[in-house]
N, C-alpha and C positions, 0 to 999 in steps of 0.2 A: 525727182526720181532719176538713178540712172539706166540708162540703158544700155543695155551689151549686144554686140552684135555677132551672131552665129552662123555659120553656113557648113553645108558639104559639096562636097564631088566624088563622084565616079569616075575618077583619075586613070583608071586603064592603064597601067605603068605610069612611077613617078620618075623615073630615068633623069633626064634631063626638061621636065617639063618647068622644075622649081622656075627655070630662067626664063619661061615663054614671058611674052607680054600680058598675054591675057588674063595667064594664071598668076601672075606677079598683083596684076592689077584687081583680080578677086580677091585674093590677100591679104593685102593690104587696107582693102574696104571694110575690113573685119578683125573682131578684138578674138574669135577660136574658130578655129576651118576644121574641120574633120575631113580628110582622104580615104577614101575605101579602094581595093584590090589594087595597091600601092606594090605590086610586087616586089618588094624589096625580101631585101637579107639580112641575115647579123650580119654581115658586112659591110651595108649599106650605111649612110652618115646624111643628115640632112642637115643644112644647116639655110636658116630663110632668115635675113639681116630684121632684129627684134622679136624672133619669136624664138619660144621654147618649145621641147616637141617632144611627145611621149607616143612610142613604136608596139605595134602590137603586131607580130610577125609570125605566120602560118609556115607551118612546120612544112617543108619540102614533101611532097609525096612518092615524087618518082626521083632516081640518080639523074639523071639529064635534062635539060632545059629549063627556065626561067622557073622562080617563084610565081605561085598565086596567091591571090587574097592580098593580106596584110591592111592593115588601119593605122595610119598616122592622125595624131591630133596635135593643132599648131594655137599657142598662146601668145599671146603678146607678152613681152617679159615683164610690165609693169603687173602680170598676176600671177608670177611667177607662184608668189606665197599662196598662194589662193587655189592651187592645180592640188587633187590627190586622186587617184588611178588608184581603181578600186580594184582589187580579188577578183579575177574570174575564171575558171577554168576552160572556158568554151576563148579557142583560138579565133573565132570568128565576131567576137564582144567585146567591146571595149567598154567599158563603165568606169569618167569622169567625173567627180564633184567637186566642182567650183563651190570653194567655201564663201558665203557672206558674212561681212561685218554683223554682228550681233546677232547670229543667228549660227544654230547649233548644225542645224539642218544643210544648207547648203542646196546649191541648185545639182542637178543630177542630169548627164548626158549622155543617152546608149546611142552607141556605135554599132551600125549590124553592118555587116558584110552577108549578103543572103549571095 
């Protein structure tokens, strides 16, 4: 059987944390991280050495000051094939399914930012 291994955080701005030690080191212990209220932007770019990453970014509310919300979800890139980002219209969800070998269904991962 194998096993995959999942986690989140409550990242409070992703700014410059990709390079902490500690959050490098959760990481990396893991084959998909999910990030909640990642204030980012479409401007913003992540890039974390082996992983792939799919951005769910809340729409600006006010003209001034930082984003809120936003959900980053980070893969290992050996599943790249394996990631499809479902349809949703709720900015605050992110809906993942990780396809499995021989199976039509696939695992399914919600993302809430509350």
């Amino acid at each position: 059987m194998n096993i995959i291994k999942l986690g989140s955080w409550n990242i409070h701005g992703l700014g410059k944390k990709l390079k902490d030690e500690d959050v490098v080191s959760f990481v990396n212990s893991l084959d998909f991280v999910a990030f909640v209220e990642t204030w980012t932007s479409v401007r913003s770019t992540t890039n974390f050495r082996g992983y792939g990453s799919v951005h769910q970014i809340r729409k600006k509310r006010k003209t001034r000051g930082r984003p809120h919300g936003g959900i980053l979800f980070l893969y290992k890139t050996k599943y790249k094939n394996f990631i499809d980002k479902q349809v949703t219209d709720h900015e605050d969800l992110m809906i993942i399914r990780i396809k499995t070998i021989g199976h039509n269904r696939g695992v399914y991962v919600f993302i809430v930012y509350v």
